[in-house]
Each structure stands twice: as C-alpha cells, then as structure tokens.
N, C-alpha and C positions, 0 to 999 in steps of 0.2 A: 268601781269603774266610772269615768267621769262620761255625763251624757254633752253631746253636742247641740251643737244652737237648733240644730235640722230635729235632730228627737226629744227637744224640750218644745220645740216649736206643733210636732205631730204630738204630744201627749197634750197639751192645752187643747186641741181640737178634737182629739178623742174627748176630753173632759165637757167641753164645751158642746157638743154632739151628745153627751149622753144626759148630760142634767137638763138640755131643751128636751131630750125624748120622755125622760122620768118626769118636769113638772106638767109637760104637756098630757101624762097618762092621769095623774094625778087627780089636775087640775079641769080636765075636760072632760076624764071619764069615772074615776073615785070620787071624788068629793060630792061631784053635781047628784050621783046614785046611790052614796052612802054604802057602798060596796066594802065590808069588813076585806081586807089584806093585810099582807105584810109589812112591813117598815114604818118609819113613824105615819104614814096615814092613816094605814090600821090602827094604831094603837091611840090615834090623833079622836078616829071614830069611835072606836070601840070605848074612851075612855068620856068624849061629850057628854053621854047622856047623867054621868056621874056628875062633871064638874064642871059642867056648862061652859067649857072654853072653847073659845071655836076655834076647829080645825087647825085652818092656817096658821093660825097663834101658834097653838101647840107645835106644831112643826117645824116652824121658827126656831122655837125656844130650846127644843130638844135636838135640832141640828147644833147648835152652839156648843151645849153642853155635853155632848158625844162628841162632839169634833176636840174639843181640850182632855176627855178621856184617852180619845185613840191618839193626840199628840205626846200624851205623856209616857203612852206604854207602848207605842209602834213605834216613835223616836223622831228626830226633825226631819228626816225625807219624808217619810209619811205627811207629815203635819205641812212641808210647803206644798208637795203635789195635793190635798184634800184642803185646804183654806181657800183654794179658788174655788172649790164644791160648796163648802161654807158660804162664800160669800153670793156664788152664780144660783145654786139652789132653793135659796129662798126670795130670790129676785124675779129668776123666771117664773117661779112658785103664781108669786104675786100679779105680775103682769101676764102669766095665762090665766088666771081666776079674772082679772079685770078684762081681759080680752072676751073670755064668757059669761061675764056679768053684765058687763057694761056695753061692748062694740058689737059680739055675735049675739043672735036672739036668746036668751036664757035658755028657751026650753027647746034649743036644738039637741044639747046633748044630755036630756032628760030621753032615757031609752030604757029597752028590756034591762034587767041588771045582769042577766047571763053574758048579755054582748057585754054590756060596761066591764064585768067581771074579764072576758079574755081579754079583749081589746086591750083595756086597761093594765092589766097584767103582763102582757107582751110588751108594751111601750117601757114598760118598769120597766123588766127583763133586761128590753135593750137598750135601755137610758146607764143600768149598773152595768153589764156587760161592759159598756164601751168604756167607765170610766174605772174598774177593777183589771182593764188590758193596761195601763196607767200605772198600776199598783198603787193606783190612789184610794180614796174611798168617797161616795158622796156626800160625806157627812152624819148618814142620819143610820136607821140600824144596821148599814151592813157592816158598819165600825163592830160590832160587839161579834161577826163574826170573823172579822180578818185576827184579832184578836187572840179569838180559839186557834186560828189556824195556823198562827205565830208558834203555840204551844206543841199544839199535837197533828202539825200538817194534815188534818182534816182535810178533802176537797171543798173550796169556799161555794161550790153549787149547792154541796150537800149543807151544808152549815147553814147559808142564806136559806135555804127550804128547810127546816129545821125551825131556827131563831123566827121563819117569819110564820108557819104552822103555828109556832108556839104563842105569835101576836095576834093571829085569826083567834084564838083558844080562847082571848081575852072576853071576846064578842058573844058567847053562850052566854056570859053573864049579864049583860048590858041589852042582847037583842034577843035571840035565841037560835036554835042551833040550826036553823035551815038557814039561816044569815052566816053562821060561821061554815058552814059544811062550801056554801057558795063561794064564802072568800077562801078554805082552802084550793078551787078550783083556780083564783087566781095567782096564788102561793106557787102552784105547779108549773102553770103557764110563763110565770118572770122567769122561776129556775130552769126553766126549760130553756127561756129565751137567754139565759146569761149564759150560761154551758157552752150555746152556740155565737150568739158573741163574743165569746172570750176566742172562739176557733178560727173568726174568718184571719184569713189571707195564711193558714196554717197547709201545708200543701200534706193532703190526705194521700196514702196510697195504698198497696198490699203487698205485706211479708209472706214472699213463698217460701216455703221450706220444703226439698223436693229428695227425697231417697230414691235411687234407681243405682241398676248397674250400666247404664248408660250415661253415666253423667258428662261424660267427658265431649261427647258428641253435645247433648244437653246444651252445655257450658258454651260450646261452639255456638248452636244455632241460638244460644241469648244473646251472647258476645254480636252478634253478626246480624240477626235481623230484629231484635229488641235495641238493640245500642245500649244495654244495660249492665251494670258490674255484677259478678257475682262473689259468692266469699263460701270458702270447702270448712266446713265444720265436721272433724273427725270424731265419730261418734262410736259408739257399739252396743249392739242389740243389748237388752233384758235378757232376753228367752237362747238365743242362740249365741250370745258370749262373741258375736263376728262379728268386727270392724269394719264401718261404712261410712264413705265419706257421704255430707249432706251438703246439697248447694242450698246456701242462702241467697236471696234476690227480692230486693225491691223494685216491683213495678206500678206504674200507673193503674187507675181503675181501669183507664181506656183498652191496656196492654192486657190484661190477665185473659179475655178471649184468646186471644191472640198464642196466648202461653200454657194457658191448659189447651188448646189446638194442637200446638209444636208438642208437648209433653205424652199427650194420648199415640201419636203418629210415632214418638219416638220408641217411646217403654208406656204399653198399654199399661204395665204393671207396676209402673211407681208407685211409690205411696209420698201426697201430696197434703201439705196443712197450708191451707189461706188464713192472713190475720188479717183483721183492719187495724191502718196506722191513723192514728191519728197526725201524726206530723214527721217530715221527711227533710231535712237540713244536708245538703252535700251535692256533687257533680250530677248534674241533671235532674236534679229537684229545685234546689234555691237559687243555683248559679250555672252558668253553660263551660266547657270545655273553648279556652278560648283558643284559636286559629293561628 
C-alpha cells in the first residue's frame, strides 16, 4: 500500500521525536552514571572496561553495522524508514553528550544511579516506542529484535526486554551483579515504556458480552441511550444443551457504569464478561456517523 506525503511526513516526526528522546536518556542519564542497560549503551558499558573504547565510539560504530544487518534481512522499507535513525542517532548521540559536557555543568546529571537507572530507561522506552510505531527501527539493538519477530511474531515488547536483559547479563562480568540486577530495573522500565508508546492515540474501550433473557429490551435500552451497536452471537450452553442468543457490545470506559446500571435494573440475573480492548476501529470509535 503506497504511503502519502501526510504519513511519510508524521512517520519522520515520530522518528525524529524518538531518537531526541533515546539520545537525550542516553546521553544525560546512562552514559554520565554508567548505568548497565539494554541496547548498544549497555553493551557500549558493559563491554569498556574490556576494551577500553569509549562508549559513544562504540555506539556509533555498532549502529552502522546493525543498521546494514537489519537492511539486508528486513528488506528496503525497513532500511529507508531506519537510515534516518542511522544517520539522526548518533548525531543527537553526540550533541547531547556535548551539550552535558561542555554547555550544561557536568555534574548536573551526576545523580543517585536508581533515578539515572528509571529516568533513563523511560526516555529509551519512549525514544523506541515512537520510532517502532514507524515500523522503523533506531538503528542500534532493537534491529536484532524486529528480526526475531519477522520469524516467529514474537511481541517486539517482549523481545526488546528479552535481547536487552540478555545485554544487562553482559555487565556481571565486567562490574558485578548488583550493577546488573540495577540495569535490569532499567530493561523493564523502557519495555514498559515502549508497550505504552506503541498504544497512544489507540482508542481503548470494553468488550461486553451479556447473556440474559431480556436481551431484546437490553438491546433497546443500548441502542437508545448508549448510542452504541450491538451484534446477537448465537450460542448454546455446555451443561443445558439450550440455545441463547449473546449481545456483544463495545462501549467506552466512560459507558460501562452506565451499562452495568441499565443491565442490573434490567435482568439482575444476566450473566456478564468485561474485556479490555486494546484498540477499537469503526462508527463511533475512529470515525462519527456523518449527518
């Protein structure tokens, strides 16, 4: 499907929103605390005290060479939407290290390494979050998990907390394990934060599924003071072998008071299942019934 000027123009901006939010965690709260993590900064740290290369070097160098991996086996979308990561990643990299080396006092963001540790972790989080909504990648290791998930659609949450646990693991060797057990604290906190970036502007709601012999009344009083569709799922008991229709309905979080209210007044005795949606597409979620 060919993207237009409007969605090549908002995925640059995701991109470019998220590599400022990843060098700026990086660069202002990892590197200056030596906080073991995930992605090449972990493995940037964890691997110094071995081969004396500094950090940003290393980060550089191994963005490059991941970014011609995942071109070669994710294919050339992949490879145009991620060479602006390439190229924007290790620039901001650089100019936020010289902004807290050189312009802000050095030892502003010399702190507790717990705080370094979320703080930092969270900015990752939401630096890859915004640029894997892109289906791009930043360059550096969350390539070796979009990869996996090419294969075995893996969730890329579970995969980046995975691949980047596996880069903290590096740091028992090099520091020792109350340094790594720290950086899995921040491992958690990015996957955390990329899960939930990856969801904004996803419109959440709740799947009722409602059995009553009043459905028909039910149906009405959705129809009429919810303003919401419903859908009859013909079903039949396990135990009693007796045919019963189910309404299904998606409502808002705001609505569901409102709906188990109407449902208790109507049939105390339905039986009722809530799910959480993660994401709702259709008349009066993404778009209005137009007039």
């Amino acid at each position: 499907m060919k993207t237009t000027n409007k969605e090549a123009l908002i995925d640059i901006l995701w991109i470019l929103a998220g590599n400022l939010f990843l060098a700026i965690g990086v660069a202002w709260f990892i590197l200056p605390n030596n906080v073991l993590t995930g992605g090449l900064a972990g493995v940037a740290i964890a691997l110094e005290p071995l081969f004396h290369i500094q950090p940003e070097f290393m980060i550089n160098a191994l963005t490059v060479v991941l970014f011609l991996a995942g071109a070669v086996i994710l294919g050339k979308k992949f490879a145009m939407k991620t060479i602006l990561s390439t190229i924007l990643y290790p620039t901001l990299l650089s100019v936020m290290s010289y902004l807290a080396s050189e312009v802000i006092a050095p030892d502003t963001f010399i702190m507790d390494k717990y705080l370094a540790t979320i703080y930092g972790g969270a900015l990752m989080g939401i630096g890859i979050g915004c640029v894997f909504r892109t289906g791009a990648s930043t360059g550096g290791m969350d390539i070796p998990p979009l990869i996996v998930n090419k294969y075995t659609h893996i969730p890329l949450p579970t995969l980046v907390l995975i691949t980047d646990a596996l880069t903290v693991l590096l740091g028992v060797f090099t520091y020792n394990l109350q340094a790594a057990l720290t950086g899995i604290l921040s491992v958690w906190v990015s996957s955390m934060l990329i899960d939930k970036t990856m969801m904004i502007g996803g419109h959440k709601a709740q799947s009722v599924m409602i059995i009553s012999e009043k459905y028909e009344e039910l149906m009405d009083m959705i129809h009429d003071e919810l303003e919401r569709g419903t859908t009859i799922i013909q079903a039949m008991g396990g135990f009693s072998k007796e045919k019963k229709p189910v309404i299904m309905v998606v409502v808002s979080k705001k609505q569901l008071p409102q709906l188990q209210y109407m449902i208790a007044h109507a049939d105390p005795e339905a039986f009722v299942i809530v799910t959480e949606t993660n994401e709702v597409q259709g008349l009066g979620f993404t778009y209005e019934e137009e007039l």
